[in-house]
C-alpha positions in Angstrom: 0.0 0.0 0.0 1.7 3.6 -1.3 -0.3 5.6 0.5 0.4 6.5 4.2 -1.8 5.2 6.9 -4.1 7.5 8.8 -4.7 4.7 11.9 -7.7 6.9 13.2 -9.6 5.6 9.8 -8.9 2.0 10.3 -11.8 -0.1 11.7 -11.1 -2.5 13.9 -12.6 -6.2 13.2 -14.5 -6.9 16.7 -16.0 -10.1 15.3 -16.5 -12.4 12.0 -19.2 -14.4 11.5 -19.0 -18.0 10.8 -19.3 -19.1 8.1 -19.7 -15.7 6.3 -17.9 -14.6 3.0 -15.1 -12.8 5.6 -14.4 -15.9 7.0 -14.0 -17.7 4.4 -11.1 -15.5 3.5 -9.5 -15.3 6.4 -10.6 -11.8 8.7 -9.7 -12.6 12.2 -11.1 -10.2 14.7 -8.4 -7.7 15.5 -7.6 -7.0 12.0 -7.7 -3.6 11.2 -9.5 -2.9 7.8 -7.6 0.2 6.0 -8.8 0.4 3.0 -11.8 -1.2 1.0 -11.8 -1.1 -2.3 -8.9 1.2 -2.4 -10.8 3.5 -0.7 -10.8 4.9 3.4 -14.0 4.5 5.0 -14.9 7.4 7.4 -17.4 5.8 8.6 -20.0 3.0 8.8 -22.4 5.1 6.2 -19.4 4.5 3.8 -18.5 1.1 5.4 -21.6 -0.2 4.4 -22.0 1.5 1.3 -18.5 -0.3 0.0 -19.2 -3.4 1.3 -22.6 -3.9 -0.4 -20.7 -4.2 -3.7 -20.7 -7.9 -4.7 -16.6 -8.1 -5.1 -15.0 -6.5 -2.0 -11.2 -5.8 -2.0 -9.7 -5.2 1.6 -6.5 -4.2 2.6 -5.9 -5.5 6.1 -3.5 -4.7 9.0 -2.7 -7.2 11.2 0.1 -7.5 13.9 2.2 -5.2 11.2 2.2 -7.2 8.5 -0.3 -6.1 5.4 -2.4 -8.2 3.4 -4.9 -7.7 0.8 -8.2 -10.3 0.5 -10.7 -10.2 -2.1 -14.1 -10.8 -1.1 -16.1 -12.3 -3.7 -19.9 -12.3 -2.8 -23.4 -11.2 -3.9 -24.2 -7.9 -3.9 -26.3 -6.3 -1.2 -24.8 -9.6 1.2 -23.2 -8.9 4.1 -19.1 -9.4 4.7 -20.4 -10.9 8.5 -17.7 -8.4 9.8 -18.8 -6.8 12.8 -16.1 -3.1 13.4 -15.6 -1.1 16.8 -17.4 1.7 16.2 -19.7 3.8 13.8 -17.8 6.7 12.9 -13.8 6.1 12.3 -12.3 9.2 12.3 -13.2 11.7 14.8 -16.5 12.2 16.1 -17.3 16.0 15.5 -17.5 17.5 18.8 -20.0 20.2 19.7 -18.7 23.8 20.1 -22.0 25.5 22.0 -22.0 25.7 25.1 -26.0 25.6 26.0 -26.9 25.6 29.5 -29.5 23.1 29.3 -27.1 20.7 27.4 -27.2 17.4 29.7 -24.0 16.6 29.2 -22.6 19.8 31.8 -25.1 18.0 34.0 -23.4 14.7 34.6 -21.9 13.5 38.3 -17.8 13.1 38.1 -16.6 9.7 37.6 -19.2 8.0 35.2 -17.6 6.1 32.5 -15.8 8.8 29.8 -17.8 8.0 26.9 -21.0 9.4 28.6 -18.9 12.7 28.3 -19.4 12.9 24.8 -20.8 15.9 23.5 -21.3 15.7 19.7 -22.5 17.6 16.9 -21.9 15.3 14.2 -25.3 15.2 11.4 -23.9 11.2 10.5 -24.9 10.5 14.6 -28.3 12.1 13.6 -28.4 10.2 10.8 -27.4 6.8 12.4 -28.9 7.1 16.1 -31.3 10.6 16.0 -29.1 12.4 18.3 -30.0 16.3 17.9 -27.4 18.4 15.8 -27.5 22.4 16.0 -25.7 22.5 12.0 -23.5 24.7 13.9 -20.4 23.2 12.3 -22.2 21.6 9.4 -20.4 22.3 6.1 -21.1 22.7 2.5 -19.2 19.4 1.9 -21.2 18.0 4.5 -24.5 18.7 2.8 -23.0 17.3 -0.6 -22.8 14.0 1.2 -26.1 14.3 2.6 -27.5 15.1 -0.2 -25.3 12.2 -2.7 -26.2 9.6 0.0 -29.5 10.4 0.6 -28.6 10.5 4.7 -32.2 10.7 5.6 -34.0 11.7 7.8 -31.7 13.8 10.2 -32.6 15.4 13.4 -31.8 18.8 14.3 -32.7 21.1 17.7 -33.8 24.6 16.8 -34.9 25.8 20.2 -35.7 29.4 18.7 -36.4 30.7 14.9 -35.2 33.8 16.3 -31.4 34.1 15.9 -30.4 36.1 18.6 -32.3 34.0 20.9 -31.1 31.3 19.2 -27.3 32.6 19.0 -27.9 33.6 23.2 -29.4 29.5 23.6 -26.4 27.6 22.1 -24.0 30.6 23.7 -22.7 30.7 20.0 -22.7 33.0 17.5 -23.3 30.8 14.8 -26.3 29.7 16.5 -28.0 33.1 15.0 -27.2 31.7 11.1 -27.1 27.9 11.0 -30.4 27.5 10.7 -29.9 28.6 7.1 -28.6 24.5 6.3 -31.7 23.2 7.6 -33.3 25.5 5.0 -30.7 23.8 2.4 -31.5 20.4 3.6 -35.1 21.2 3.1 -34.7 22.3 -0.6 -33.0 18.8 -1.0 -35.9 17.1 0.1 -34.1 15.8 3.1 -36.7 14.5 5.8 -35.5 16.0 8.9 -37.6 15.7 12.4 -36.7 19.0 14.6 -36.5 19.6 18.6 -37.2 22.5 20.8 -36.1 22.1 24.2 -38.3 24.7 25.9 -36.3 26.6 29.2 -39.0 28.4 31.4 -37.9 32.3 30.7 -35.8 31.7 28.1 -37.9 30.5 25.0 -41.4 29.7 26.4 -44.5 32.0 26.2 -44.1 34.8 23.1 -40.8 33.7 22.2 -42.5 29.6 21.4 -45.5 31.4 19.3 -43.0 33.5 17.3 -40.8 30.0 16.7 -43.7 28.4 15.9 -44.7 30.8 13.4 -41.6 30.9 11.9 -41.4 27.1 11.8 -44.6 27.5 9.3 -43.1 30.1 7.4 -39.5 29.3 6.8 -39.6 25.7 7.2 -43.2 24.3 6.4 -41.5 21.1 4.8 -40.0 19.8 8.3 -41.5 16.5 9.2 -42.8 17.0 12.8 -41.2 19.4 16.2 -40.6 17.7 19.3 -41.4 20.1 22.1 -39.6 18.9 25.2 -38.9 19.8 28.5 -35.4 21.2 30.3 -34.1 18.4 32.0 -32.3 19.2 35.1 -30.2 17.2 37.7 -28.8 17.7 41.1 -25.4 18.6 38.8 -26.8 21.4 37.5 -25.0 24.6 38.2 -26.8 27.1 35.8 -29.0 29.9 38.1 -30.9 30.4 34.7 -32.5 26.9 34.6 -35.3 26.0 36.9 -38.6 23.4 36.3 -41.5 24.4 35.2 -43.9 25.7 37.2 -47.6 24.1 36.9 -48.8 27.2 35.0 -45.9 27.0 32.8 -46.7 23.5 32.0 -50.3 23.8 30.9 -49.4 27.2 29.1 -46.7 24.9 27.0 -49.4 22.7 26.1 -52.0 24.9 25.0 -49.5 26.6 22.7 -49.0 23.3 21.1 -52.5 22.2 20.7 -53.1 26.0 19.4 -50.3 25.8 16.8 -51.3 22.1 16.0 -55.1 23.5 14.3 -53.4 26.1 12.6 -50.3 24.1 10.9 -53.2 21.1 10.2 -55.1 23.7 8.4 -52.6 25.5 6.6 -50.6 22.2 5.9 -52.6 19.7 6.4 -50.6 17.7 9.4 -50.2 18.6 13.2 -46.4 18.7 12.8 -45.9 19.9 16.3 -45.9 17.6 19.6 -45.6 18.3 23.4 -43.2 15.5 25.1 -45.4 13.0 27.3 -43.5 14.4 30.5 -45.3 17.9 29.8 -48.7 16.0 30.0 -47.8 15.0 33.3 -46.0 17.7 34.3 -49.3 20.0 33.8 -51.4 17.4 35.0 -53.1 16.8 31.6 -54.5 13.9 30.2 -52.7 12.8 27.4 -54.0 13.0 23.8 -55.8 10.6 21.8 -53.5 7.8 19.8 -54.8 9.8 16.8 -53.8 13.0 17.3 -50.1 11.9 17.3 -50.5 10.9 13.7 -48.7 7.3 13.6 -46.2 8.2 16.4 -43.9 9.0 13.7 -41.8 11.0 17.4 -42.0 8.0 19.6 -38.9 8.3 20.2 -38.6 11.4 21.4 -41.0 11.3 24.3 -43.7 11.6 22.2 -47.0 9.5 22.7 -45.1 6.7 24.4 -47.7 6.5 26.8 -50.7 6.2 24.6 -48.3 3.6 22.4 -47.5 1.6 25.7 -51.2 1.8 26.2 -52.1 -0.2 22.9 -49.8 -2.7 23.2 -50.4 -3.6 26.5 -54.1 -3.9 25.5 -53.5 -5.5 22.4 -54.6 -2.9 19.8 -51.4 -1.7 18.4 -50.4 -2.8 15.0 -47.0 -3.4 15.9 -44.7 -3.3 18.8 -42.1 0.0 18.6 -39.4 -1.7 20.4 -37.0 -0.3 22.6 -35.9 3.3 22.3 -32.3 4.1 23.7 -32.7 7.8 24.0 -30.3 10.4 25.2 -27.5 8.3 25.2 -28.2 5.9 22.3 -24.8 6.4 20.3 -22.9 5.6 23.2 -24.0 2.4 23.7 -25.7 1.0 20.5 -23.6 -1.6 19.0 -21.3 -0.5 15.5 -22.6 -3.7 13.7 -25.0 -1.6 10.5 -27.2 -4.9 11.0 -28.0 -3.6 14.1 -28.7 -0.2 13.1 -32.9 0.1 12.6 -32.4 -0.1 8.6 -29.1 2.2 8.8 -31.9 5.4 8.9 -31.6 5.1 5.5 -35.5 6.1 3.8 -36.4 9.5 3.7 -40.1 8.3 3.4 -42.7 8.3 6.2 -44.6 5.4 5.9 -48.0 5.0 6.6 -49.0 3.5 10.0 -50.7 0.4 9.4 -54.6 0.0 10.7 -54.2 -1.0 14.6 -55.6 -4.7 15.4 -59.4 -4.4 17.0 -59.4 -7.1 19.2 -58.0 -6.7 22.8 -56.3 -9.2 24.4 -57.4 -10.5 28.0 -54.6 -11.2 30.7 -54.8 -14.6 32.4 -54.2 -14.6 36.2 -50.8 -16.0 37.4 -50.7 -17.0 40.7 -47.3 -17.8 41.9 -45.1 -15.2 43.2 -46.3 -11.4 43.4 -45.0 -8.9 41.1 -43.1 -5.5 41.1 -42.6 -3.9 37.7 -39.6 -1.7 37.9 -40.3 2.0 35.8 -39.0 5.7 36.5 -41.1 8.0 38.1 -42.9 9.5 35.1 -43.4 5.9 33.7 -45.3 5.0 37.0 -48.4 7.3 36.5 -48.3 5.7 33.1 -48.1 1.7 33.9 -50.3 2.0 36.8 -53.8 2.3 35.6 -53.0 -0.1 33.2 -52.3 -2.2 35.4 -54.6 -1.6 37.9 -57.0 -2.8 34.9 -56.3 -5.8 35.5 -58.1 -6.0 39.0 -54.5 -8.3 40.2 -53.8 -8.5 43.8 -50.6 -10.2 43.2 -49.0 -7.2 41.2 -47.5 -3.9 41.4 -46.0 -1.4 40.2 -42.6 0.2 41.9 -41.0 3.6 41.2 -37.6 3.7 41.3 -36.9 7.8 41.7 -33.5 8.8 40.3 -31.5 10.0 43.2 -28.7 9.6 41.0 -28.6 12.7 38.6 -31.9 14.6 41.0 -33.3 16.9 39.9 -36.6 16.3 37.8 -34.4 13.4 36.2 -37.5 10.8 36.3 -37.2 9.2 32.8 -37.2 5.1 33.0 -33.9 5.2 30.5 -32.0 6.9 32.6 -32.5 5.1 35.8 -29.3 3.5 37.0 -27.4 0.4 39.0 -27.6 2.7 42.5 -30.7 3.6 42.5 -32.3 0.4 41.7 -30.5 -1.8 44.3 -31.5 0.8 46.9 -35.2 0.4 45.9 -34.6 -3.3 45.6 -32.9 -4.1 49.1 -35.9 -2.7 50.5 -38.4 -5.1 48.7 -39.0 -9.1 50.2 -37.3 -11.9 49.0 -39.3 -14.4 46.6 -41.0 -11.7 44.5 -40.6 -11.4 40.7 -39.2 -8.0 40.0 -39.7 -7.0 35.9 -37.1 -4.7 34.9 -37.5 -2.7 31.6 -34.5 -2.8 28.9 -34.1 0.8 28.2 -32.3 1.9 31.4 -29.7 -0.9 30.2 -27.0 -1.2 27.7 -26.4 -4.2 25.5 -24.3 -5.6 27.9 -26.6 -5.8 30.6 -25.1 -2.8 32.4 -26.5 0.6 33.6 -25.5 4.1 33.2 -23.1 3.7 36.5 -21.4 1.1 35.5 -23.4 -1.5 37.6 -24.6 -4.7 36.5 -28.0 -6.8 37.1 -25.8 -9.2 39.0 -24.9 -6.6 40.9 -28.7 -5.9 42.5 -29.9 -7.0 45.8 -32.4 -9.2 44.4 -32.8 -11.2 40.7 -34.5 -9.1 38.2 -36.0 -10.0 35.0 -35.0 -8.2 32.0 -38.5 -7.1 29.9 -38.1 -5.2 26.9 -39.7 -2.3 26.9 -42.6 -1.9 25.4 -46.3 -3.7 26.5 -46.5 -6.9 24.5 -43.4 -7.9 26.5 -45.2 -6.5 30.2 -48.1 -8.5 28.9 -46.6 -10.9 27.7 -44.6 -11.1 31.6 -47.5 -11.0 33.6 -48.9 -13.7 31.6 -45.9 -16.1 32.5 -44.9 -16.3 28.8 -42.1 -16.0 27.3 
C-alpha cells in the first residue's frame, strides 16, 4: 500500500461471522480494515456502502504485516464483519456551550464515553441524536445530499437568531439555521427539537418560533417540544422546572399551533413531550392525534403507544428506544442499526388490530414492575385494569442525577439496588430494557448481578409486560 496510513480511519474487526464470506477468507477479529476497495472509509455510512458491492477488496493490517483479501460475494450480502465503532475518524465534537445541554449536568466519575458531546449530522443520521448545524459544512451537505442520509434530526430551540445565538452561547447559533433550509430544498426528511427553558424561550418567544417554523420551514417532518431536564449537577442559576402554570401554558400553545399548521398544511407537525402532560397534569391525547407516532422516540405519545400494546390494539410493537445516550451504547454492527436510517419516506402507520387481548391470572409469586417515576403514573392504571392483587408497580426515583431526572432510561445500578434491598425476598421483580446497555449494564457502570435481588430483564414496550405477567415468554 503507497499511501500512508491514517490509523484513526482504520476499523477494527471486533467479530466475523461464521461461516460468512469474511471468514472464508480469512478476517480474524483484530484485523484492522484500512482500505476497501482502495478506498478509506470514514465511517459505517461508507463502510456499508463499499461493502454492499458484490466483489469487495480489503487491505488488512494485522500485527504489522499487510495483506490484501478479495471478497467475492453477492451484492447487497453482508461481509459478517462486525467493526468497533460507527464513525472512524473523529466524532465531530459540539462547540456551543447551551446551559441546558445534559451533558454539563453529569456526576464526576461515570464512564468517559457518557462525556461525549457531539454535533456530528452522521450521529443524527445513524442514532437521532439532535445536531444544531452549527459546524455543518457545505461538503457536509453534498454527502447528505449524494447519499440520501435521511432523515436527520436537528434542535432549533428558537427561529429567532439572537435568541437562538444567546441558547447555544454561540454566534453561529444566529445563522445555521440557514442549512436546515438547504437540507429542506434537497428534500431531506428532517424531524426538529425545541427544548423549551421556562424564561428563556417559552411563552411569546415559542408562538413567534412556531410561526416561523410555518413560514421558513413548512417542509419539516414533525417538532418535538420537550422539557429542560435538570439534575442535582446542575449549576446554571438560569435553569429551573416548570412551574404548573408554565406546564399547561406549553401545552396549550402546542394544541393551538397544531389547528393552525393542520389547516394550513394539512398535518399537526408539532408535539408536546409526554412528560409535559404530566407535568401539567393533563390527560394525554388521543393515539390519533399523534399521527402514527412518527416522534416515539422522542417522548412523544409513548404513553398512549404503551397503552395499545399492553391492550392489544397496536399494530406493531415499537421496540425499545435508547434515548439520550443511544450512540454511546448502541452496537457499531449496521445490522443492528434500525435499517441504517436510510428512507427519507414516512410510511403509513398500518390500521391497529381491533381485538384486545385478555390477561390470564398467574398466581405464583407477586409482582413489582420496575419503571422511573414519570413511567409509573403511566403503567399503573394499566395495570390496575387488571383488577390483580398479586401485582404492582414500583418507582424507582432517580436519586442519581436529581433533579426532575425521572425518565425510565435513565434510571441507573444505585438507585435500583436501593429500591430493591428494600423489597421481600421471593418476589418477581420486571425490569424494563431501556435503562440498560447491550451488555446488561446501567448508566453507573453496575450490572444486574450486581442488584440486591434477581431481576427479569423485559423489553420495553407492552407486549413484552403483557406478555410477563402472563408467565410467557
Amino acid at each position: 500500500m503507497s499511501q500512508t496510513l491514517n490509523r484513526s480511519l482504520a476499523p477494527l474487526v471486533v467479530s466475523v461471522a461464521a461461516g460468512s464470506p469474511a471468514e472464508s477468507v480469512g478476517v480474524l477479529p483484530g484485523d484492522e480494515i484500512v482500505r476497501v476497495n482502495g478506498e478509506v472509509p470514514r465511517d459505517i455510512i461508507e463502510w456499508q456502502l463499499a461493502t454492499d458491492e458484490a466483489d469487495v477488496e480489503l487491505d488488512v493490517l494485522r500485527g504489522g504485516l499487510d495483506l490484501s483479501m478479495t471478497v467475492e460475494k453477492t451484492a447487497g450480502a453482508s461481509l459478517g464483519i462486525e467493526v468497533s465503532s460507527a464513525v472512524f475518524d473523529r466524532v465531530r465534537t459540539c462547540d456551543n456551550h447551551c446551559e441546558f445541554c445534559f451533558i454539563y449536568q453529569l456526576p464526576k466519575g461515570m464512564r468517559r464515553s457518557l462525556y461525549l458531546k457531539d454535533d456530528d449530522y452522521r450521529l443524527s443520521f445513524l442514532y437521532g441524536n439532535f445536531t444544531t448545524l452549527t459546524r455543518f459544512t457545505e461538503a457536509d451537505l453534498e454527502r447528505v445530499v449524494t447519499e440520501r442520509l435521511s432523515p436527520l434530526h436537528v434542535s432549533i430551540h428558537s427561529t429567532d437568531p439572537d435568541v437562538r445565538s444567546q441558547m447555544l452561547k454561540n454566534p453561529r447559533g444566529a445563522m445555521s439555521l440557514r442549512w436546515l433550509r438547504a437540507l429542506l430544498d434537497h428534500d431531506i426528511a428532517v424531524k426538529g427539537q425545541i427544548v423549551v427553558c421556562p424564561g428563556v424561550n417559552d411563552g411569546s418567544i415559542l408562538d413567534d418560533t412556531m410561526a416561523g417554523i410555518l413560514d421558513r420551514f413548512p417542509e419539516l417532518d414533525s417538532v418535538a417540544v420537550v422539557p429542560l431536564g435538570i439534575s442535582k449537577f446542575n449549576g446554571e442559576d438560569a435553569m429551573r422546572f416548570h412551574t404548573l402554570a408554565e406546564a399547561q401554558a406549553v401545552v396549550d400553545t402546542v394544541a393551538d399551533w397544531q389547528d393552525v399548521f393542520q389547516s394550513t398544511l394539512g398535518k399537526r407537525m408539532v408535539y408536546a413531550a409526554d412528560e409535559y402532560y404530566l407535568m401539567a397534569q393533563r390527560p394525554f391525547p388521543d393515539a390519533e392525534r399523534y399521527d402514527g407516532f412518527s416522534m416515539h422516540e422522542d417522548g412523544i405519545g409513548m404513553a398512549r403507544t404503551f397503552e395499545a400494546e399492553f391492550n392489544g390494539t397496536a399494530a406493531e410493537v415499537t421496540g425499545v428506544q435508547r434515548g439520550f445516550f443511544a450512540a454511546v451504547d448502541a452496537p457499531p454492527n449496521p445490522a443492528a442499526y434500525t435499517g441504517l436510517r436510510n428512507s427519507c419516506a414516512t410510511g403509513t402507520p398500518a390500521e391497529p388490530a381491533t381485538a384486545s387481548v385478555s390477561l390470564r391470572p398467574r398466581r405464583t409469586a407477586p409482582v413489582a414492575v420496575l419503571t422511573g417515576t414519570l413511567g409509573a403514573p403511566v403503567i399503573r392504571p394499566l395495570i390496575e385494569s387488571l383488577e390483580r392483587d398479586d401485582v404492582r408497580v414500583l418507582p424507582v426515583a432517580n436519586e442519581f442525577f436529581g433533579g426532575n431526572t425521572g425518565v425510565t432510561g435513565l434510571i441507573t445500578g444505585e438507585d435500583v439496588g436501593r429500591v430493591l434491598s428494600e423489597q421481600p425476598e421471593g418476589h418477581r421483580y420486571l425490569l424494563p430494557d431501556v435503562c440498560l446497555s447491550d451488555e446488561g449494564r446501567f448508566l453507573d457502570g453496575v450490572t444486574i448481578d450486581e442488584l440486591p435481588r434477581p431481576v427479569e430483564v423485559v423489553t420495553t414496550d407492552g407486549v413484552a409486560l403483557r406478555a410477563a405477567l402472563e408467565g410467557t415468554p
